[in-house]
C-alpha positions as CSV (number, residue, x, y, z in Angstrom):
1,X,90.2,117.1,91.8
2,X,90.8,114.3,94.7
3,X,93.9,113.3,94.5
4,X,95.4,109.7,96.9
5,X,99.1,109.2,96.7
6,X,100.1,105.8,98.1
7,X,103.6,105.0,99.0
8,X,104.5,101.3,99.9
9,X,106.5,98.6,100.2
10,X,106.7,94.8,98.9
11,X,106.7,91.9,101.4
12,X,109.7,90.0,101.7
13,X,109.9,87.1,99.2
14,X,107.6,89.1,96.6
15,X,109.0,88.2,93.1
16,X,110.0,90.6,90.5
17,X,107.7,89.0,88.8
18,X,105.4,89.5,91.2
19,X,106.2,93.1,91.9
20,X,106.1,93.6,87.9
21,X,102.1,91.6,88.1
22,X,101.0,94.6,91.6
23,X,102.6,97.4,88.9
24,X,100.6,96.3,86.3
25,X,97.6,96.1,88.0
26,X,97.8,99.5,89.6
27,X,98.3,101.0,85.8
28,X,95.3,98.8,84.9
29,X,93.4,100.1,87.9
30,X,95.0,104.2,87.2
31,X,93.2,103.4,83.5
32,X,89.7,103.1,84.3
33,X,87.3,105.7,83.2
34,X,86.5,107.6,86.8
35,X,90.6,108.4,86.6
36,X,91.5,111.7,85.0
37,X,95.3,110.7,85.6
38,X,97.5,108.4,87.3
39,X,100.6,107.4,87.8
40,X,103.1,104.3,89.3
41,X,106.7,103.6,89.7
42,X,109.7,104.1,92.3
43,X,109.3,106.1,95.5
44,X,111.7,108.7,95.2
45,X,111.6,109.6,98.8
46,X,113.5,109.6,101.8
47,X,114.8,105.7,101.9
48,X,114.5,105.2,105.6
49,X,111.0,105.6,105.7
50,X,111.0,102.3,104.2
51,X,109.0,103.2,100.6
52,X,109.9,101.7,97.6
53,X,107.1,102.7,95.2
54,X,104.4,104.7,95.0
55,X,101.1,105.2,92.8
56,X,99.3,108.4,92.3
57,X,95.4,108.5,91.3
58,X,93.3,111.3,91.1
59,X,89.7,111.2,90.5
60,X,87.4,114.8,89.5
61,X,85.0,114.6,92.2
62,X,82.7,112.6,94.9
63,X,80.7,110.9,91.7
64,X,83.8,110.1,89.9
65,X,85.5,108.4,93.5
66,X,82.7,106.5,94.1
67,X,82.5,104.5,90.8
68,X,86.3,103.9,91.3
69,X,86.0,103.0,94.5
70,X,83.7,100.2,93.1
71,X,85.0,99.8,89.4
72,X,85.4,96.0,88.9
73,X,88.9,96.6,87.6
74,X,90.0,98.1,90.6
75,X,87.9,95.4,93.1
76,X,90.0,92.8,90.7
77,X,93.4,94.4,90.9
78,X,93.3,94.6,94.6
79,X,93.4,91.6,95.1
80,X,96.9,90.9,93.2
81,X,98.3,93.8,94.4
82,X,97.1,93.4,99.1
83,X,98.6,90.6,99.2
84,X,101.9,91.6,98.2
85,X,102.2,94.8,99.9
86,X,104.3,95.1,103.7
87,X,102.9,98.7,104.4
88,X,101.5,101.6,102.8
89,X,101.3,105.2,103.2
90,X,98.6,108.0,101.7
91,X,98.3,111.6,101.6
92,X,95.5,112.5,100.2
93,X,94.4,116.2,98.9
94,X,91.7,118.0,97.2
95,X,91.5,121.2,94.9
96,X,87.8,121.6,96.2
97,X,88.0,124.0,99.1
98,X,84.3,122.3,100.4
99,X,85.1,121.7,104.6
100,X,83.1,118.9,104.3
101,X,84.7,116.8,101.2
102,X,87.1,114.9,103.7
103,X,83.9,113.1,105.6
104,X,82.6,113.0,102.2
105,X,85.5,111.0,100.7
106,X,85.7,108.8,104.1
107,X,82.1,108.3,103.9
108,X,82.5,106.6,100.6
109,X,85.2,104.5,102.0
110,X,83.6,103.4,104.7
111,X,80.6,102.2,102.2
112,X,83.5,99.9,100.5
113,X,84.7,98.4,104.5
114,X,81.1,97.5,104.9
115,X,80.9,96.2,101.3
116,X,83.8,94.3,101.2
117,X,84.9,93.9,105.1
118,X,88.2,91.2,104.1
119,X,89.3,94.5,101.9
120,X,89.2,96.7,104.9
121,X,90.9,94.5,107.2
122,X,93.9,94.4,104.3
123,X,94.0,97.8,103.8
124,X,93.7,99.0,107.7
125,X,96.6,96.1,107.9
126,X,99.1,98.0,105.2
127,X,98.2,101.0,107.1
128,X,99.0,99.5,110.9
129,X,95.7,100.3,112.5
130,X,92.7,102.1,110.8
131,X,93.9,104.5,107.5
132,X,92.1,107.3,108.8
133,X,90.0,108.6,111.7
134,X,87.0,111.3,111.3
135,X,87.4,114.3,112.9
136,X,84.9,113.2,115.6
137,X,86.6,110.4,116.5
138,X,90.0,112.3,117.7
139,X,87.9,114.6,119.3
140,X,86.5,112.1,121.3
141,X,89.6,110.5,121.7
142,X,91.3,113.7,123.4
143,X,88.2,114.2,125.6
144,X,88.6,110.8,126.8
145,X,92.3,111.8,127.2
């Protein structure tokens, strides 16, 4: 099982009945058929890290990720919920002891950035800077030093 927990944050000025439409969405989104469970609602951690909700998805494996990754529903609730968001959070984590699932789920969101390059720059946004870096990448970066 890969499993993405997402803590955020509304913008200021979001509606409740705005906040109520980005809820919504992410239950529509936790519903499609890749999703063997999901979950939405308050963020009941610490308050000064500035969370106020959070939704939980968690997908069986690479095949099952990559058609939510892509599902229409999901492409379609993204774009109520980006918007709306101030910052997110995500810890993700997998059941699957494979060293090489993490690139493996990165490479499939990576294929999404370079499909849909305006949803990478809202999501890397939410995240302040880039929601990830490979293993490579901080290598390099400490090298470089």
């Amino acid at each position: 099982m890969i499993v993405n927990l997402q803590r955020f944050s509304f913008k200021p000025g979001v509606s409740e009945e705005e906040k109520a439409e980005v809820l919504a969405a992410m239950r529509r989104t936790g519903s499609v058929e890749s999703v063997a469970y999901s979950a939405v609602g308050q963020d009941l951690g610490d308050p000064a890290d500035g969370f106020t909700h959070a939704y939980l998805a968690a997908v069986p494996d690479l095949d099952a990720l990559e058609r939510y990754m892509h599902d229409p529903v999901h492409l379609a609730g993204d774009e109520v919920i980006l918007p709306r968001l101030a910052r997110q959070s995500a810890v993700r984590l997998a059941d699957d002891p494979d060293p090489e699932l993490r690139q493996a789920v990165f490479a499939i969101y990576d294929r999404k950035v370079r499909k849909y390059p305006a949803w990478g720059r809202q999501v890397e946004a939410l995240f302040g800077g880039h929601p990830r870096e490979t293993r490579e990448q901080q290598e390099q970066q400490e090298q470089q030093g």
